[in-house]
N, C-alpha and C positions, 0 to 999 in steps of 0.2 A: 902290796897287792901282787899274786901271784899271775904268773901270767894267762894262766886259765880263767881266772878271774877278770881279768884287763879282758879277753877274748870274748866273755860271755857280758859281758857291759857293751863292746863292740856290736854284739851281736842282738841288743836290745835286752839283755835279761837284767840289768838293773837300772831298767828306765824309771821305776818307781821311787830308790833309792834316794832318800833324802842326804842331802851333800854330793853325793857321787853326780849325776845329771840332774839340773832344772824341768821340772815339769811343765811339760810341752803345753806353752800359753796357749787361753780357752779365747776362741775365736771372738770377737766382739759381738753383739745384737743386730740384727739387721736393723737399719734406720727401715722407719716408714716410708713409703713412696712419698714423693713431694704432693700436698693437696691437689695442685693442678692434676697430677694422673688418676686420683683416684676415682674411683670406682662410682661413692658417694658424689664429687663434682663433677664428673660424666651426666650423672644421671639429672643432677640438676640442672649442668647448663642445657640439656636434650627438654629439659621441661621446660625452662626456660626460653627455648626457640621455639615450641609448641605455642605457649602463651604468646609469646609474642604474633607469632602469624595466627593464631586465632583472632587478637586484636584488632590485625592490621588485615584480616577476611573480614572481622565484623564491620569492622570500619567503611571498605570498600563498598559492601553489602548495604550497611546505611547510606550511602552516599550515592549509590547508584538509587536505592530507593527512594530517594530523596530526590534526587533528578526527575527521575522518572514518574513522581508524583506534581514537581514542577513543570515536567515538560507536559502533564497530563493540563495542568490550568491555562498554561499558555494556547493548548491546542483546543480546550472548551469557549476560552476568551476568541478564539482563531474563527472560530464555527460561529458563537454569536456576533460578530465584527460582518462574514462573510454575508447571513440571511439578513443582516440589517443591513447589505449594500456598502459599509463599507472596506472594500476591496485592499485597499494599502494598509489600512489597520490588521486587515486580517492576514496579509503576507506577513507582515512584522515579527505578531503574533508567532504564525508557523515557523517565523524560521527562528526565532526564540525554542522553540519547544525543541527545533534540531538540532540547534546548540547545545540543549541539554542530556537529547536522546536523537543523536545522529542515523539511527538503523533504524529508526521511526518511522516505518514505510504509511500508516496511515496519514502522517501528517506529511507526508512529500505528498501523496494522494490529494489532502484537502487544499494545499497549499496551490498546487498544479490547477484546480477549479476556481482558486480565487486568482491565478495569471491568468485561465480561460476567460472569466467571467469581466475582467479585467482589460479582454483584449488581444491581450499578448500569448499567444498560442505558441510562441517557441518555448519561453517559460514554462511555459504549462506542457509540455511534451516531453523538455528535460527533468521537470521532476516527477512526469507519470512511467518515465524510462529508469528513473531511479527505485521510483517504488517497485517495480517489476522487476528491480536487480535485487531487489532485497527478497523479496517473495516472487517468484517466478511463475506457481501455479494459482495467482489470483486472479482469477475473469475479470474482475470490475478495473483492474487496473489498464488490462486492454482495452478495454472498454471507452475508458475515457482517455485514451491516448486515442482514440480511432475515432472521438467526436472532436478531436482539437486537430486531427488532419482533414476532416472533413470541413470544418468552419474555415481552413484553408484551401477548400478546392480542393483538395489532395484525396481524391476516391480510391484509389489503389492503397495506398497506405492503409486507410479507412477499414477499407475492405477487409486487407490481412487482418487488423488487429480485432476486428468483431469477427472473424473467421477463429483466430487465437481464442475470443470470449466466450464463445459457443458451445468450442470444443469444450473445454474447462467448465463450463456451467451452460446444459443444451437448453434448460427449462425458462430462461430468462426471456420473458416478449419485448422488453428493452431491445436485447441484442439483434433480433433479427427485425427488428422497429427499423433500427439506423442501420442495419445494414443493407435493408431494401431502401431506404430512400438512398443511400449511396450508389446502390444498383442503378434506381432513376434517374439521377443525375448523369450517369454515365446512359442513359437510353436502354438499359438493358429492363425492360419491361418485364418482361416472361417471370427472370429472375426476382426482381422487384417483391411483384404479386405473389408469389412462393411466398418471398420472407414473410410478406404483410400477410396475409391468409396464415402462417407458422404464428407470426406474434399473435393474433386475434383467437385463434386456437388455445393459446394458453392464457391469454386477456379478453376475454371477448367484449371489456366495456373501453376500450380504450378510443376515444373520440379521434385521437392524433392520428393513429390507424387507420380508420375506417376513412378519414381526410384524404390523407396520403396514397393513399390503395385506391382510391376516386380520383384524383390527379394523373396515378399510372395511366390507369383507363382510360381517361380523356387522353391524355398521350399515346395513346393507342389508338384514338379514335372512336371508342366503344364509351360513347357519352351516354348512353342509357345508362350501363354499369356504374359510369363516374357518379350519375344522377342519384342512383340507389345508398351508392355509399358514404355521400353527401348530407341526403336525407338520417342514414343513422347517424352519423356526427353531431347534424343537426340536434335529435334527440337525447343523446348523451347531454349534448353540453350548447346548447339554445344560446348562451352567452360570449359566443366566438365568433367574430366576424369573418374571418377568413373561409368556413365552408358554405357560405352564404354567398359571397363573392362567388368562388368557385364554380358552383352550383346556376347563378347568374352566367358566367361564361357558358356553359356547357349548356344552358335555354339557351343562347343567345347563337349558336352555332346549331342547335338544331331548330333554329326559328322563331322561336317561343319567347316574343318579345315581351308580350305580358311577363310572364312569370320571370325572363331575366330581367326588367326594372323591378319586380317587386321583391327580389333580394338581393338588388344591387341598393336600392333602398335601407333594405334592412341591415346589409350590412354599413354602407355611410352612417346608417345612423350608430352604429357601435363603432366608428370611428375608422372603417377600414379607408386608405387613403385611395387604395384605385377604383373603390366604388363609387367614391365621389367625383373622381374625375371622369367614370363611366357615364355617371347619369349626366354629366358634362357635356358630355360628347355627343349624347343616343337623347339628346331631350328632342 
């Protein structure tokens, strides 16, 4: 080989040349990605993890709803225990159902009425203060925290929380029912008579009212008033011993002996106890 030759083989010109240089080996194939990278196992384990928490959403889903369908029996068992009177069965009950459905603010609500009814007014204030934690703008929750401070004497509390039920729902003759006799209690007559004349306004058959609003009165001294409002109680509801009494007092302070034995009578005879120890007295 001449040396022009040698130089132009140097120089790549007889790269081709069979014997003179080996043909520059053809690079291998690429291997495939390993399964785990690929594209296709991406996509399935991603579907994969879909299914799965779909499963375990539905599952949740069933099982809350399945709760919340037992804590719905426990709180209907709760309610019929409560109107049958009894009170222990029906706490049980409720607090079964909050086991189930903890955020259950009706059921702290009914629960709270069977510790009221029960007696026990702190009970019954800690779960009407829970239901009001759960729901904040329900009237009737203050409502009946403001009747379990009042069964304890406790009129300012009272006060606030049928002030709180008002505002939240003004149409209610409940709320301003108990918040006038709270009034009374506390001597604040003026105020009283507002509420009671506000309830009757939007109840005008309510017998407990027109009772209570006749008691102010007489606590004011203005027994004619009391007398009238007596009389419609009377009316409404003939089957109540108490405004009968009442009404007997308030004869019996404006002189009218007659007529307060003859519904101090009428009330003994439906069972009221200080009538009986009136006509006791006054025979």
């Amino acid at each position: 080989m001449e040396n022009r030759d040698y130089q132009r083989l140097m120089n790549g010109g007889y790269l081709n040349m069979e014997g003179v240089i080996p043909e520059k080996p053809k690079r291998g194939l690429k291997r495939k990605p390993p399964l785990e990278n690929s594209l296709l196992l991406r996509r399935f384990k991603n579907l994969a993890i879909i299914a799965i928490s779909v499963v375990v959403l539905f599952a949740a889903v069933e099982t809350g709803l399945v709760n919340q369908f037992r804590a719905s029996n426990y709180s209907t068992q709760g309610m019929e225990h409560h109107n049958a009177g009894r009170y222990d069965e029906a706490i049980a009950a409720y607090t079964r159902c909050l086991e189930l459905d903890p955020e259950n603010s009706e059921c702290y609500l009914r629960r709270g009425m069977s510790y009221a009814w029960r007696g026990n007014q702190e009970r019954a204030i800690a779960d009407y203060t829970r239901a009001i934690e759960l729901e904040p703008d329900n009237a009737k929750y203050y409502f009946w925290r403001g009747t379990a401070y009042a069964h304890k004497h406790e009129q300012d509390p009272a006060i606030y929380n049928y002030n709180r039920a008002i505002e939240l729902n003004p149409k209610k003759a409940d709320y301003y029912h108990w918040r006038g006799m709270a009034y009374a209690w506390k001597k604040q007559y003026d105020l009283a008579l507002a509420d009671f004349g506000r309830a009757l306004e939007l109840d005008s058959k309510r017998a407990d009212t027109y009772m209570e609003r006749g008691i102010s009165y007489a606590g004011m001294g203005d027994y004619e008033a009391a007398i009238a409002d007596y009389d419609r109680s009377i009316e409404l509801n003939p089957d109540r011993a108490d405004p009968y009494y009442y009404r007997a007092e308030a004869y019996r302070l404006l002189d009218n002996a007659a007529a307060a034995r003859q519904d101090y009578e009428t009330a003994a005879g439906l069972g009221h106890a200080g009538a009986q120890q009136a006509l006791a007295t006054h025979r």
